[in-house]
SEGUDO-509845 format. One record per residue: residue in one letter; chain; y, z, x of N, C-alpha, C in turn. Coordinates in steps of 0.2 Angstrom, whole numbers, plus 5000, padded with zeros to 4 digits. Example, Ala and Ser with C-alpha at 12.3 -4.5 7.8 and 13.67 -1.06 7.14 Angstrom:
BEGIN
R  rest  kette    ny    nz    nx   cay   caz   cax    cy    cz    cx
R     A      A  4972  5039  5066  4978  5039  5062  4984  5039  5066
R     S      A  4989  5035  5064  4995  5036  5068  5000  5039  5064
END
This chain:
BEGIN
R  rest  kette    ny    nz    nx   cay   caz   cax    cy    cz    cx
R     X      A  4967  5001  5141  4971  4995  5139  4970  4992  5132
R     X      A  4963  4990  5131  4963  4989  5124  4968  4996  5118
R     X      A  4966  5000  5119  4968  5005  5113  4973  5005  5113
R     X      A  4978  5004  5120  4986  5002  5120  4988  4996  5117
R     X      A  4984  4993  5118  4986  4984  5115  4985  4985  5108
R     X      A  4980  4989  5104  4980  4990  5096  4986  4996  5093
R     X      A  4987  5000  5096  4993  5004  5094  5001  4999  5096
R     X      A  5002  4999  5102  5006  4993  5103  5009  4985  5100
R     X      A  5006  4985  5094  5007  4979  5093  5013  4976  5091
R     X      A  5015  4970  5091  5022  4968  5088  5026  4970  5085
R     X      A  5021  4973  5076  5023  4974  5072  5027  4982  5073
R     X      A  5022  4986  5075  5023  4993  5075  5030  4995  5081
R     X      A  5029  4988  5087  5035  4991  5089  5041  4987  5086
R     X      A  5041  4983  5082  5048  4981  5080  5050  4984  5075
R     X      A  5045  4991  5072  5048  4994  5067  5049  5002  5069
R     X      A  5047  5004  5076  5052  5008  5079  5057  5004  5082
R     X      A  5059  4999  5083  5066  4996  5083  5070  4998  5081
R     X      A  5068  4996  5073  5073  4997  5067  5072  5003  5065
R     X      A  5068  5008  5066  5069  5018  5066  5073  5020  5070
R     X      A  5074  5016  5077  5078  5020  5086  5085  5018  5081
R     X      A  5085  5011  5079  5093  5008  5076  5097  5015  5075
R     X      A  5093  5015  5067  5097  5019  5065  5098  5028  5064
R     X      A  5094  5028  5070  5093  5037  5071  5100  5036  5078
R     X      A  5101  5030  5082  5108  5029  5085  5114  5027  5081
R     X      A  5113  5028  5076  5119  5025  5070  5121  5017  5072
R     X      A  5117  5012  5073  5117  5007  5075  5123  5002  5071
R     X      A  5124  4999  5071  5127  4992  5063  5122  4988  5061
R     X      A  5115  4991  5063  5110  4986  5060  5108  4985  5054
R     X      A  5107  4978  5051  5109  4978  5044  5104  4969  5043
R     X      A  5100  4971  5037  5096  4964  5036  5099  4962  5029
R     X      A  5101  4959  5027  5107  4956  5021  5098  4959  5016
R     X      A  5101  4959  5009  5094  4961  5004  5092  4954  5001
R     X      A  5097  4948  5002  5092  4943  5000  5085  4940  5003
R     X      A  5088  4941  5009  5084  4940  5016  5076  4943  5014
R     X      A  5077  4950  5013  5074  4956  5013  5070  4954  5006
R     X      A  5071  4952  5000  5066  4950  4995  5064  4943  4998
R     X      A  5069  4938  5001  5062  4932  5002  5054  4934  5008
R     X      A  5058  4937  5011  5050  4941  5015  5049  4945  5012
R     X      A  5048  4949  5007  5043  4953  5003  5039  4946  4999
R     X      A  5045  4941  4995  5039  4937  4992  5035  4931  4995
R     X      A  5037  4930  4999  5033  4927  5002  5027  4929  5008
R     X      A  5028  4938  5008  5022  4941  5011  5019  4941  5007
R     X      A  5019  4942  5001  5016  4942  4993  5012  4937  4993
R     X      A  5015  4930  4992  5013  4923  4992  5009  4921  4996
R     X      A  5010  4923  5003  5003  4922  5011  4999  4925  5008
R     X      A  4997  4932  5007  4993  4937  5008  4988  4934  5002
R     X      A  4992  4932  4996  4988  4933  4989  4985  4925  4988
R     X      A  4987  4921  4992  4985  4913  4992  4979  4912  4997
R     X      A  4980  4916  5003  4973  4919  5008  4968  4918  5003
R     X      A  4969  4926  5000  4965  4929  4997  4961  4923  4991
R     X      A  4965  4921  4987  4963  4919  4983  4956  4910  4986
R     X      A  4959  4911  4992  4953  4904  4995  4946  4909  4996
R     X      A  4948  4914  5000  4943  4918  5003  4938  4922  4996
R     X      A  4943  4922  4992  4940  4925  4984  4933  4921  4982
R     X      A  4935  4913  4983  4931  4909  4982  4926  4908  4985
R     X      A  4925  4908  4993  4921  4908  4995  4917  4915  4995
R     X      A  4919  4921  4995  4914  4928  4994  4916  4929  4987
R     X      A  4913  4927  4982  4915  4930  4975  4912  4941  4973
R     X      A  4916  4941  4970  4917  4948  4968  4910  4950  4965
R     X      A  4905  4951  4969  4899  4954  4967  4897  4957  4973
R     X      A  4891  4963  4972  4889  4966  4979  4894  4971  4980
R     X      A  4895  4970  4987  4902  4975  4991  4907  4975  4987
R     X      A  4909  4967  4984  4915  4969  4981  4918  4971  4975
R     X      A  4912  4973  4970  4911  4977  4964  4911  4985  4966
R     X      A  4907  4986  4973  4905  4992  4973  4917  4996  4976
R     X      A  4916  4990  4979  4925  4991  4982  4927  4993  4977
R     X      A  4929  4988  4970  4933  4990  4965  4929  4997  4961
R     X      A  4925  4999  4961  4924  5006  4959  4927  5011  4962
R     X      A  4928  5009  4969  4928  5015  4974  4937  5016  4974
R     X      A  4939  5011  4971  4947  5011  4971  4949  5014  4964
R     X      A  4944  5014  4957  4947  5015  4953  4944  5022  4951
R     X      A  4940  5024  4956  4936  5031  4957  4944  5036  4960
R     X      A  4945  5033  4966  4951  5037  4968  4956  5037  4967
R     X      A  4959  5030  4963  4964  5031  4958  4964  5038  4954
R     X      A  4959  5040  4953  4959  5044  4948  4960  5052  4950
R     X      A  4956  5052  4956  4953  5057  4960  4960  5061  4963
R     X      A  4965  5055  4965  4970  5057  4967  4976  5059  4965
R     X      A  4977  5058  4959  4984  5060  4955  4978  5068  4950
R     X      A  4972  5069  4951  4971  5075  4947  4972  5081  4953
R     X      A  4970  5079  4959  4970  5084  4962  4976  5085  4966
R     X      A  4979  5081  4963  4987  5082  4968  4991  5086  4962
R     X      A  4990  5086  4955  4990  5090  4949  4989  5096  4951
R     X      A  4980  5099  4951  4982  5106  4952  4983  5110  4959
R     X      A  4983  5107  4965  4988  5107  4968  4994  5111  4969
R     X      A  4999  5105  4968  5005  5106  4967  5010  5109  4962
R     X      A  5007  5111  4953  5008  5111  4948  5011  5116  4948
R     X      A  5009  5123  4952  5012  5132  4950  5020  5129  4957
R     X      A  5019  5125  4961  5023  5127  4965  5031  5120  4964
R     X      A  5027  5115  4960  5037  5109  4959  5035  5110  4950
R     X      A  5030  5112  4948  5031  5111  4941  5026  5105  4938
R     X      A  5023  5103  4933  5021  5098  4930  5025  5090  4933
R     X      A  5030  5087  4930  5032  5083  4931  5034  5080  4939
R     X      A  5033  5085  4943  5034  5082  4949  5027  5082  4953
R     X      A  5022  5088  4950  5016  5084  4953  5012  5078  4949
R     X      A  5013  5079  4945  5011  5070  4942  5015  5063  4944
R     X      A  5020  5064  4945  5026  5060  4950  5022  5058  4958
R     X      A  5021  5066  4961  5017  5061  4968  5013  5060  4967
R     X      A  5007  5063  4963  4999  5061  4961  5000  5053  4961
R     X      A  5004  5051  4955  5005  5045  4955  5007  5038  4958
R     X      A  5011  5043  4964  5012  5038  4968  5009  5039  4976
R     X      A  5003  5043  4975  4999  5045  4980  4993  5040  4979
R     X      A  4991  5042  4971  4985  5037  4969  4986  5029  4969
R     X      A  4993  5028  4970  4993  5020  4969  4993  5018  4979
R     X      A  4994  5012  4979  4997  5012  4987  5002  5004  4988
R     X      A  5002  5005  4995  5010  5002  4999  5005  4995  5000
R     X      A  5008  4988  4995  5007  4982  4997  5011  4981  5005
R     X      A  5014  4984  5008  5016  4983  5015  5010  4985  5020
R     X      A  5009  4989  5018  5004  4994  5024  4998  4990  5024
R     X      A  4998  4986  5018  4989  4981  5016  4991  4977  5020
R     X      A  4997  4973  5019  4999  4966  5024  4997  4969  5029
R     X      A  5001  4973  5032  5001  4975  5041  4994  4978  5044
R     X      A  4990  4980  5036  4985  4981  5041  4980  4975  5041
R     X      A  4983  4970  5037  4979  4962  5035  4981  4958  5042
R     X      A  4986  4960  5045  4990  4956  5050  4986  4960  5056
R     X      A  4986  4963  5057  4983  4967  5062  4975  4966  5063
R     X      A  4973  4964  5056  4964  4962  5059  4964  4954  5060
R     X      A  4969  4950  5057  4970  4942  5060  4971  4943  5068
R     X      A  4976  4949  5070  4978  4947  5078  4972  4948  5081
R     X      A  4967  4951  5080  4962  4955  5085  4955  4949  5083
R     X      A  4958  4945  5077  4951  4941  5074  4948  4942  5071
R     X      A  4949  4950  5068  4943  4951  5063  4943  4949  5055
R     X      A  4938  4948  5053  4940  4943  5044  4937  4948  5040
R     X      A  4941  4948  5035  4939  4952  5028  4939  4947  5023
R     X      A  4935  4952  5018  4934  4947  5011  4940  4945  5007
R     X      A  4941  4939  5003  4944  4939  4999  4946  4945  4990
R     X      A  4940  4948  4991  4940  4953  4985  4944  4961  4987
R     X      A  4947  4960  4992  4948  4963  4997  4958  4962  4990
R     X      A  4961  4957  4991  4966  4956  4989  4966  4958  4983
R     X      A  4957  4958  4977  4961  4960  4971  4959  4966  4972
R     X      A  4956  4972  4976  4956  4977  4975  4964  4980  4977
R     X      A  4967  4978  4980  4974  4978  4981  4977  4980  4975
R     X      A  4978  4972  4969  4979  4973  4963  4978  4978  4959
R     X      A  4971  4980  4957  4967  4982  4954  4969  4991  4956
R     X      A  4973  4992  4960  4974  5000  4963  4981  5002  4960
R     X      A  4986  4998  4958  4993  4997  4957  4994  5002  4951
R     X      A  4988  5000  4946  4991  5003  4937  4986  5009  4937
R     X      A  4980  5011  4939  4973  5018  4934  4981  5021  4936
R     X      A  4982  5024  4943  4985  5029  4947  4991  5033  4941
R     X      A  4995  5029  4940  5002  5029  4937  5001  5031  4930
R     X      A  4994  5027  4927  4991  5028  4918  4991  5036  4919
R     X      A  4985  5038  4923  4984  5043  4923  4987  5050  4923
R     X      A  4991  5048  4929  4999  5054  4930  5002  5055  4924
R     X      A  5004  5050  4919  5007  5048  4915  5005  5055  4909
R     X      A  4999  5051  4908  4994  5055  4904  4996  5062  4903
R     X      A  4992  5063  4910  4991  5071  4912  5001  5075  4910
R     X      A  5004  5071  4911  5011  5074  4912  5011  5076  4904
R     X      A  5010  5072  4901  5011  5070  4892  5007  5076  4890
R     X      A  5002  5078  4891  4997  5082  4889  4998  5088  4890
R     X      A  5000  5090  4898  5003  5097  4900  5009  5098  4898
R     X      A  5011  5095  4897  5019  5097  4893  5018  5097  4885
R     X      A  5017  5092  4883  5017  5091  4876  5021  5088  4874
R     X      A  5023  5080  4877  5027  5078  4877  5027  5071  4876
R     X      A  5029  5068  4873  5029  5058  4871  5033  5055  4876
R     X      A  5029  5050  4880  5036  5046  4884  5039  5042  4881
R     X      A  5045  5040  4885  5048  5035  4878  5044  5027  4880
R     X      A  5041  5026  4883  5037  5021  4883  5030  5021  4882
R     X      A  5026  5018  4878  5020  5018  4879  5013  5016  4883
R     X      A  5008  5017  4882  5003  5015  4888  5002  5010  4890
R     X      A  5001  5005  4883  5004  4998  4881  5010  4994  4888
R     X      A  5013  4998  4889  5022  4996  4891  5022  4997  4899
R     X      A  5018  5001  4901  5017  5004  4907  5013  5000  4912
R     X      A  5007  4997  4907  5001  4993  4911  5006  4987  4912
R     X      A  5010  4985  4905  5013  4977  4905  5018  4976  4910
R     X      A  5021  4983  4911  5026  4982  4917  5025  4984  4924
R     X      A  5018  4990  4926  5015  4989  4933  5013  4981  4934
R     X      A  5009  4976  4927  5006  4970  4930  5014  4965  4930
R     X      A  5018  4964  4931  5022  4959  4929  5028  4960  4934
R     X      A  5027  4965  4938  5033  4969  4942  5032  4961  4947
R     X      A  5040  4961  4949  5041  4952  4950  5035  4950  4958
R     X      A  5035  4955  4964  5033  4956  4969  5024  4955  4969
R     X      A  5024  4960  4965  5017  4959  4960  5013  4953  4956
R     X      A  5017  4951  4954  5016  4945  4950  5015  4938  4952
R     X      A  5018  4937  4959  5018  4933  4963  5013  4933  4969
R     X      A  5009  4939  4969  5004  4939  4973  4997  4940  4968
R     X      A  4997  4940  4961  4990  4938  4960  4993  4930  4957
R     X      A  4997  4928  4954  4997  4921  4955  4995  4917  4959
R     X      A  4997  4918  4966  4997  4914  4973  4990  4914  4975
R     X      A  4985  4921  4973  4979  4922  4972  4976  4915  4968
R     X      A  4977  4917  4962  4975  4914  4957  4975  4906  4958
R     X      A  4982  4903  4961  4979  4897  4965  4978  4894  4971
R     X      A  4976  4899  4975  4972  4898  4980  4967  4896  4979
R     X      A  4964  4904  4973  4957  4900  4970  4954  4894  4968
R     X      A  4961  4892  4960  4960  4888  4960  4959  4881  4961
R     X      A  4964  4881  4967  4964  4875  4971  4958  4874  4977
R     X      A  4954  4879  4980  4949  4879  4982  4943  4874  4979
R     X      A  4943  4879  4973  4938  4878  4965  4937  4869  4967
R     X      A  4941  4867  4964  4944  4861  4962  4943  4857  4969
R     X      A  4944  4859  4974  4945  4854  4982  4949  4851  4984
R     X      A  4953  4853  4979  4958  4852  4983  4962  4853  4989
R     X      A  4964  4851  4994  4967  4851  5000  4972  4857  5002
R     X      A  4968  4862  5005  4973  4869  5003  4978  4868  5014
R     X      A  4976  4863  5019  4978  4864  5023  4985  4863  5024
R     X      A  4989  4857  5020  4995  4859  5022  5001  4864  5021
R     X      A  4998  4869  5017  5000  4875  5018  4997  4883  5023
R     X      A  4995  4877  5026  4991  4882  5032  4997  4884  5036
R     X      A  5002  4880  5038  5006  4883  5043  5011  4887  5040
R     X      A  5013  4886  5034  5017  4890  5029  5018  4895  5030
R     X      A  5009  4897  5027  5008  4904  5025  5004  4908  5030
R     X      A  5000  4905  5036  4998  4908  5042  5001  4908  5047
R     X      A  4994  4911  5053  4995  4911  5060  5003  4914  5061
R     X      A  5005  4912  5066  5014  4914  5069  5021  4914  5064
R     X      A  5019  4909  5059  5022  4911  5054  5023  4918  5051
R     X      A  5016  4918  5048  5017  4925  5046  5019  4931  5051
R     X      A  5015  4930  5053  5017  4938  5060  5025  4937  5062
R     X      A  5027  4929  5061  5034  4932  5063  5039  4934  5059
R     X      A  5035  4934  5051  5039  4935  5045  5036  4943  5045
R     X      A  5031  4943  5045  5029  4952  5044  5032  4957  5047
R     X      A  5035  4955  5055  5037  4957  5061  5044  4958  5058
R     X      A  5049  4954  5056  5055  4955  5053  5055  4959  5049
R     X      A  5051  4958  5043  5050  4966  5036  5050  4970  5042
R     X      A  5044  4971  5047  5046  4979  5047  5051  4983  5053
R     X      A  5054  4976  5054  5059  4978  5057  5064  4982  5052
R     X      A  5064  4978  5045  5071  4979  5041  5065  4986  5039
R     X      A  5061  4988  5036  5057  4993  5033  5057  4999  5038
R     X      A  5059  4999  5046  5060  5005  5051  5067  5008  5050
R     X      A  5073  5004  5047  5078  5005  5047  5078  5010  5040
R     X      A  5075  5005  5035  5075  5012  5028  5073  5015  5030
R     X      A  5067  5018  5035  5062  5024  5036  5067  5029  5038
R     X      A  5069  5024  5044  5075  5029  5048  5080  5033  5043
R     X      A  5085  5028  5039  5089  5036  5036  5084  5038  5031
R     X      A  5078  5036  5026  5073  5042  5023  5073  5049  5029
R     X      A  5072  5047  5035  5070  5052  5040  5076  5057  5040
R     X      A  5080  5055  5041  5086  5059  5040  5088  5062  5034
R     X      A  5086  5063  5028  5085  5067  5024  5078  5072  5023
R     X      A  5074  5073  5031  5070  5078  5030  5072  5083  5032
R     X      A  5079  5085  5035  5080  5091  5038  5079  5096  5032
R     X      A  5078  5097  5026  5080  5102  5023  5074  5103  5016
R     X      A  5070  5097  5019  5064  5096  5013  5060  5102  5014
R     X      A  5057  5101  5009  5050  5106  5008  5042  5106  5013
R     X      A  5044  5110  5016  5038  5110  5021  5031  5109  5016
R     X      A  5032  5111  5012  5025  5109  5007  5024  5102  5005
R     X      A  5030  5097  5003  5029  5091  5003  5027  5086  5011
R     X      A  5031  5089  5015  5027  5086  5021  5021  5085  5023
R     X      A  5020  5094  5023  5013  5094  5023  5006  5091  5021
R     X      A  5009  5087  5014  5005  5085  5007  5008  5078  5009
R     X      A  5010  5075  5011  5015  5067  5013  5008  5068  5020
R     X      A  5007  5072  5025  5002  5070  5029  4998  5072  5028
R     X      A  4996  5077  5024  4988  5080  5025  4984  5075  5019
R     X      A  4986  5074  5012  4982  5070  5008  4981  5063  5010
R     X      A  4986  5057  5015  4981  5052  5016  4977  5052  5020
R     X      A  4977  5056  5023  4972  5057  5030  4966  5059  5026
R     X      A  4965  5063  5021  4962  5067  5018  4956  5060  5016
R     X      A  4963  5055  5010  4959  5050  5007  4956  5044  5012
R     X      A  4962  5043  5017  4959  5041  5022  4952  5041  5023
R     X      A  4950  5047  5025  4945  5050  5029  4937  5048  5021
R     X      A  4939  5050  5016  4933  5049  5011  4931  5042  5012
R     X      A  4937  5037  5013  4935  5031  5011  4931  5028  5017
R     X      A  4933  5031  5023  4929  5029  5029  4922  5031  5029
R     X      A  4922  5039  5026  4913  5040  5024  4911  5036  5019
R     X      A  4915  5034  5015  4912  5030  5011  4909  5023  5012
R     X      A  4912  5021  5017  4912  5013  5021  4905  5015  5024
R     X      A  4905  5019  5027  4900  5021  5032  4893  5022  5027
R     X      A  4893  5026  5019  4886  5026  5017  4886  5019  5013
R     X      A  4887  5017  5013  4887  5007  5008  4888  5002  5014
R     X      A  4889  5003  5021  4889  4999  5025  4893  4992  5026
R     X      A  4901  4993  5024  4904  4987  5023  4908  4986  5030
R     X      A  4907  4978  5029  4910  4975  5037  4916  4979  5038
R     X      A  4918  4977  5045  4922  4982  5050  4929  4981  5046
R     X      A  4930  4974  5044  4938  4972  5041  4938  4973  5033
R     X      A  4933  4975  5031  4934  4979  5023  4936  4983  5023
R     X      A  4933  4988  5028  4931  4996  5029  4939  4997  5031
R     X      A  4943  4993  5034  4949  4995  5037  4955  4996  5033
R     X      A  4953  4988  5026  4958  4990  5021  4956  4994  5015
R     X      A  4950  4994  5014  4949  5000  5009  4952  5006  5011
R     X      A  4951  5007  5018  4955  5014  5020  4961  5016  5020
R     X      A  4966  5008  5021  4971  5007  5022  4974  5008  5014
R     X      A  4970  5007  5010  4972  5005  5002  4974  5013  5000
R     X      A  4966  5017  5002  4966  5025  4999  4971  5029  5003
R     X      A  4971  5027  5010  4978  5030  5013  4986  5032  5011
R     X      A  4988  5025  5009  4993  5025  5008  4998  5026  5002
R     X      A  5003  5027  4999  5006  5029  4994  5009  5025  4994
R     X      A  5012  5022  4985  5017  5020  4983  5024  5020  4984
R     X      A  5028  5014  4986  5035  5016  4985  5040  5012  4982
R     X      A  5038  5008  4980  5040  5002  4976  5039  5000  4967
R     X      A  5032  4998  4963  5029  5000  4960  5030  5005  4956
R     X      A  5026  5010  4958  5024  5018  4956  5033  5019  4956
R     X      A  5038  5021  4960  5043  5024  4958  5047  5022  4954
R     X      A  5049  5015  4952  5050  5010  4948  5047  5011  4940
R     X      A  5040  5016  4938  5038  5014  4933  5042  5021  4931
R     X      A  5040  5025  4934  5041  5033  4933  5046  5033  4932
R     X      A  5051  5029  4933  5059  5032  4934  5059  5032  4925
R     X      A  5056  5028  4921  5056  5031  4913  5052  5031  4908
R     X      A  5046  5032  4913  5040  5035  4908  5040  5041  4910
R     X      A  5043  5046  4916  5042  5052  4917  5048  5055  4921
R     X      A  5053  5056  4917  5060  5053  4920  5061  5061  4924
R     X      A  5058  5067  4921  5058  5073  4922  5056  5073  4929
R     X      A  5052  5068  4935  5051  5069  4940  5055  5067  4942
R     X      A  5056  5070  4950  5062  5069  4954  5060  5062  4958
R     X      A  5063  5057  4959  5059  5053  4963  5064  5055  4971
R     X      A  5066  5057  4971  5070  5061  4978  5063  5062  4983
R     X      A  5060  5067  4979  5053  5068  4982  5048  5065  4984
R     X      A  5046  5060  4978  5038  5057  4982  5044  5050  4984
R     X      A  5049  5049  4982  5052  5043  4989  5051  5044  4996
R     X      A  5054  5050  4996  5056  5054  5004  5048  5052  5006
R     X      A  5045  5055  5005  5037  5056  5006  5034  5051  5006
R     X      A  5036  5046  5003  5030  5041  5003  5033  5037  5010
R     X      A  5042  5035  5007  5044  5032  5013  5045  5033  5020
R     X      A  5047  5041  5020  5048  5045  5026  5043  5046  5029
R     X      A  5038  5046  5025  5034  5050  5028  5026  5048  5031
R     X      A  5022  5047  5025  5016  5045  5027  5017  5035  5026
R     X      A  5022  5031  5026  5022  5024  5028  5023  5025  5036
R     X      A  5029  5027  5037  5028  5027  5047  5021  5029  5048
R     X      A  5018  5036  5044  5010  5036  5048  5007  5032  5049
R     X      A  5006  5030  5041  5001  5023  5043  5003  5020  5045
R     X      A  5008  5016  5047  5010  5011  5051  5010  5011  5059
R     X      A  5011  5017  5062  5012  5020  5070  5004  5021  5071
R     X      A  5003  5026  5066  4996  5030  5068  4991  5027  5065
R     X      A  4992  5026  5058  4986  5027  5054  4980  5021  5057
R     X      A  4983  5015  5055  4979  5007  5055  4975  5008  5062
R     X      A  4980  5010  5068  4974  5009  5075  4970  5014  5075
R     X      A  4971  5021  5075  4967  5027  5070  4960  5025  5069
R     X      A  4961  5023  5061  4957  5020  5057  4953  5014  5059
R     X      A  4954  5013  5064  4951  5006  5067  4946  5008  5071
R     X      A  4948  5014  5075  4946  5015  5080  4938  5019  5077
R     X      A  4943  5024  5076  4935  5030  5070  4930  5022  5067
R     X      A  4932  5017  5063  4929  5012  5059  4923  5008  5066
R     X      A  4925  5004  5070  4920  5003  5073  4916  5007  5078
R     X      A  4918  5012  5078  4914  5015  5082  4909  5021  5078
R     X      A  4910  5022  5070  4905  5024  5067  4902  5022  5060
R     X      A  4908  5016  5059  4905  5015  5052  4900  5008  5053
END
């Protein structure tokens, strides 16, 4: 019963909901203004958390060795998704999903951050800048690699790349909100009467709506896999299982509590869809993002979302 009640959660069935909707050709339909104030204000919850909890666990120890272990696999994952895929889509589009393999999905961190509130478990607040800190190596790198195998200049520079992964609006409003959490802890300021804002039932019933509207995208993504590339599929579920799997052994030889170990996993798992394809579309215009969209969104987000988070929870306490 437990193991049902953690794969069954609110969240995951209100986002087969919104996948049943529109695989029955439903009229279900979430307006997109709606649809950006729940993005930013899961941004604003998650990054205002974070920035209290920043304060009280400051970024040494576990949380130094986290940010290595993000900026390790940022790197780790767009080169070997390079040689890989290279003889078989060509240059430009294995550096396209590298890039959007090695970054990952601020939704799947919420959902998996929602998910260790419902059951009680706490993680650290360094926990959110590793979130951050995973958005830009990934996409530098692909970039790079791209420019180098080809021999070719982007029309933007490295410079222009960093300043518009940091500033992307979604982005920018979660290490702000970060940033005064902290500094309103710092300070002592009185952080409870935004306690009901940005927690408890609140959010879970803001987080529960995103992914009800995010099964509906899933859903028609799904409907363009009848004719995809059995190799992209295969690479959409075998590589975050893959980095999945590294980052739980790695959990396991450094010893971090059960709620770090879940999003670190949650972080190497998942891919970019927002972010990362947004940046490419004109530093590396030659990728298709038809490809790592499909992939990121079709394919390995519903994993993680259905499978991956209770998965990885389950293997996390019972060996790390």
């Amino acid at each position: 019963m437990e193991s049902l009640t953690t794969v069954l959660n609110p969240g995951v069935l209100f986002f087969i909901l919104g996948f049943v909707a529109v695989l029955l050709k439903s009229n279900l339909t979430i307006p997109e203004s709606v649809v950006r104030f729940l993005s930013l204000y899961l941004m604003l919850s998650i990054g205002f958390k974070g920035g209290i909890s920043l304060y009280h666990s400051p970024l040494f120890g576990d949380g130094m060795i986290i940010i290595g272990i993000i900026i390790a696999m940022s790197a780790l994952v767009p080169f070997y998704s390079f040689l890989l895929l290279k003889k078989r889509l060509g240059v430009a589009d294995a550096c396209g999903i590298g890039a959007t393999y090695g970054s990952n999905s601020t939704l799947t961190y919420i959902t998996a951050a929602g998910f260790l509130t419902s059951i009680g478990q706490s993680y650290e607040g360094y926990m959110t800048v590793a979130l951050v800190v995973m958005e830009t190596p990934a996409i530098i790198i692909a970039v790079l690699m791209a420019q180098f195998a080809m021999k070719t200049k982007s029309t933007k520079s490295t410079r222009t790349v960093i300043r518009e992964s940091l500033t992307d609006g979604t982005l920018l409003v979660l290490v702000g909100s970060m940033a005064i959490g902290y500094l309103l802890t710092a300070l002592g300021t009185e952080t409870s009467p935004l306690a009901t804002f940005i927690g408890g039932d609140m959010f879970t019933g803001m987080l529960v709506f995103f992914l009800l509207y995010m099964g509906t995208v899933v859903g028609r993504k799904f409907r363009e896999l009848d004719h995809f590339p059995p190799l992209l599929v295969a690479f959409a579920i075998i590589a975050p299982i893959v980095n999945g799997m590294i980052a739980i052994g790695l959990c396991k030889v450094f010893g971090f509590q059960h709620g770090d170990a879940l999003l670190l996993t949650i972080l190497c798992a998942s891919s970019s869809y927002i972010v990362a394809p947004a940046i490419l579309k004109d530093t590396l215009p030659d990728a298709n993002p038809a490809k790592f969209l499909t992939m990121s969104m079709g394919i390995t987000f519903p994993l993680n979302i259905v499978v991956g988070i209770p998965v990885y929870w389950w293997i996390i306490e019972r060996w790390v």
